[in-house]
C-alpha positions as CSV (number, residue, x, y, z in Angstrom):
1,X,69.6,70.4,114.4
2,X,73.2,69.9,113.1
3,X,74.7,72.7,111.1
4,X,76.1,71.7,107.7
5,X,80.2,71.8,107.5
6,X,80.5,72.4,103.7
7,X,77.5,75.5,104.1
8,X,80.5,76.8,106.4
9,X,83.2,76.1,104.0
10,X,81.3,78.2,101.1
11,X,80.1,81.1,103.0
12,X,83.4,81.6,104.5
13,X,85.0,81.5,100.7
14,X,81.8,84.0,99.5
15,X,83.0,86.2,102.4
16,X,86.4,86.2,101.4
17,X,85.8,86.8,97.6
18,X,83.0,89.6,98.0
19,X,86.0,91.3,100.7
20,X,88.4,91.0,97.9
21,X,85.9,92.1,95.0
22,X,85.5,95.4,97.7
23,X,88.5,96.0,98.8
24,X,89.7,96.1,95.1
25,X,87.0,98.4,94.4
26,X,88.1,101.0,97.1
27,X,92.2,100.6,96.3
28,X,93.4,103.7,98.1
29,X,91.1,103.0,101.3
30,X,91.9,101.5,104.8
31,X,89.7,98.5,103.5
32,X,92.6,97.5,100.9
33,X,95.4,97.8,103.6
34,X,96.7,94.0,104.1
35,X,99.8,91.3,103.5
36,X,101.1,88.8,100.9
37,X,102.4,85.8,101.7
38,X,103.2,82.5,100.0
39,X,106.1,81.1,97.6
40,X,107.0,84.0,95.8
41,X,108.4,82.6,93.1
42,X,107.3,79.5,91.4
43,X,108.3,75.8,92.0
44,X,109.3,74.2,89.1
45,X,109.3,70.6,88.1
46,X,111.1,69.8,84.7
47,X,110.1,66.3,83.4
48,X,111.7,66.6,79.9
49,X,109.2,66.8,77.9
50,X,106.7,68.1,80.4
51,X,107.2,71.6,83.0
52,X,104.6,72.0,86.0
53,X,105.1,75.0,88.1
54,X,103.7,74.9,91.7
55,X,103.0,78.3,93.7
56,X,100.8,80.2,95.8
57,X,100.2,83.3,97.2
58,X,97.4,84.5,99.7
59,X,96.8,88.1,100.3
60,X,94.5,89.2,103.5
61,X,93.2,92.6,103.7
62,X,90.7,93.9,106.1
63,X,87.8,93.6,103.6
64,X,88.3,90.0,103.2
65,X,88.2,90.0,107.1
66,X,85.2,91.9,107.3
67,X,83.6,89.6,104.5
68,X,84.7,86.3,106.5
69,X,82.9,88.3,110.1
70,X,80.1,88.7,108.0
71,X,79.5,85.4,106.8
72,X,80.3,83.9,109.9
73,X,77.4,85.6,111.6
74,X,75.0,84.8,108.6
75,X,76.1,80.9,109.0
76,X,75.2,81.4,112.9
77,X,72.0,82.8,111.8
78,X,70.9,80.0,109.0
């Protein structure tokens, strides 16, 4: 049976948002200890009459790590 791609996708993003949601929950924890890195400030394109700003910024810590592991092994599982 062929695993699904996009079951992969999500679970992995679940992971990484119920690290995040845990990791802010504990703040002053080993579980909150991680890096930034992206644009750090925004890009700006000025039309005239119309501004959009482009930028991102992607901080890992080890709970979002341990909540990828974790739903890795439930997608070997499924």
């Amino acid at each position: 049976m062929r695993k699904n791609n996009w079951a992969c996708f999500l679970l992995i993003l679940a992971g990484i948002v119920i690290g995040g949601f845990i990791g802010s929950l504990f703040p002053d924890t080993w579980l909150n200890y991680g890096s930034s890195f992206g644009l750090t400030g925004p890009l700006e394109l000025n039309l005239g009459i119309l501004t959009i700003s482009f930028g991102l910024s992607i901080h890992i810590t080890i709970a979002s790590i341990v909540g990828i592991v974790i739903a890795l092994v439930i997608y070997h599982f499924l």
